[in-house]
N, C-alpha and C positions, 0 to 999 in steps of 0.2 A: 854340484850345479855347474852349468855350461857358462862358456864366456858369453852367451847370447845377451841381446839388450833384453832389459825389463820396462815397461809399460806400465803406467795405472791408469784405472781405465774406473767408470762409473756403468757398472751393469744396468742394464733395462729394469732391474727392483730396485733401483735406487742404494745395494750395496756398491763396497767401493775394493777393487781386485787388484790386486798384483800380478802380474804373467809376462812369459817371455812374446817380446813382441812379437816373433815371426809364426807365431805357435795363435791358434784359436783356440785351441786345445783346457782342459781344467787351469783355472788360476792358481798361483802357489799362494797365495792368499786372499781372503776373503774379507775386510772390515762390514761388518754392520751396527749402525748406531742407531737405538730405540728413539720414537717419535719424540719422548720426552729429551735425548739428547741433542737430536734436530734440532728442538723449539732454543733449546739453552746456546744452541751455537749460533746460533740465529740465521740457518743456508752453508754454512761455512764447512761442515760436515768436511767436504773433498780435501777442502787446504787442513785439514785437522791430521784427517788420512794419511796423504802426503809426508807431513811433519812427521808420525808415526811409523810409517814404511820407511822412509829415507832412515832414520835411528837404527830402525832393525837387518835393513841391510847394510848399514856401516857396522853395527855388529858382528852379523854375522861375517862380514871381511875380516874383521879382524879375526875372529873365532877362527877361520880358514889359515890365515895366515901364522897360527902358533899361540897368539897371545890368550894367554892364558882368563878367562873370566872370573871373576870375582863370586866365590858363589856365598850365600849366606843367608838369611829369611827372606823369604822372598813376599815383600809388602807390598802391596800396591796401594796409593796413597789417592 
C-alpha cells in the first residue's frame, strides 16, 4: 500500500469506507452495520467504524513492519 493519507468517509447508503484520500476511486474497505446494529448503537455507527478501522490499520502497520501476528482460532466474541 502507498504512503498516501487515508480518509473515512460515510457513503450516500449510509455504509462507512476506508480510502486513499486523494483517490475517488474503490474504497479499500467497506463497513456496513445492519438496521438492528444501528438501532443497538443508537446513531453512533461512524464512531464505532472509526474505532474499528484505526485497530486494523495499526495492525496492518505493524504486519508491514515485520512483527510477526499471533495467529491461533480465530473467535469473534
Amino acid at each position: 500500500m502507498s504512503t498516501s493519507f487515508l480518509e473515512i468517509v460515510e457513503l450516500p447508503d449510509g455504509r462507512i469506507a476506508l480510502r486513499r484520500s486523494e483517490e475517488e476511486n474503490e474504497p479499500l474497505v467497506i463497513i456496513e452495520f445492519s438496521g438492528d446494529a444501528k438501532g443497538f448503537l443508537h446513531g453512533q455507527q461512524v464512531e464505532v467504524a472509526k474505532a474499528m478501522l484505526n485497530v486494523g490499520v495499526q495492525m496492518a502497520a505493524r504486519m508491514a513492519e515485520g512483527e510477526k501476528i499471533e495467529e491461533g482460532p480465530r473467535v469473534l466474541h
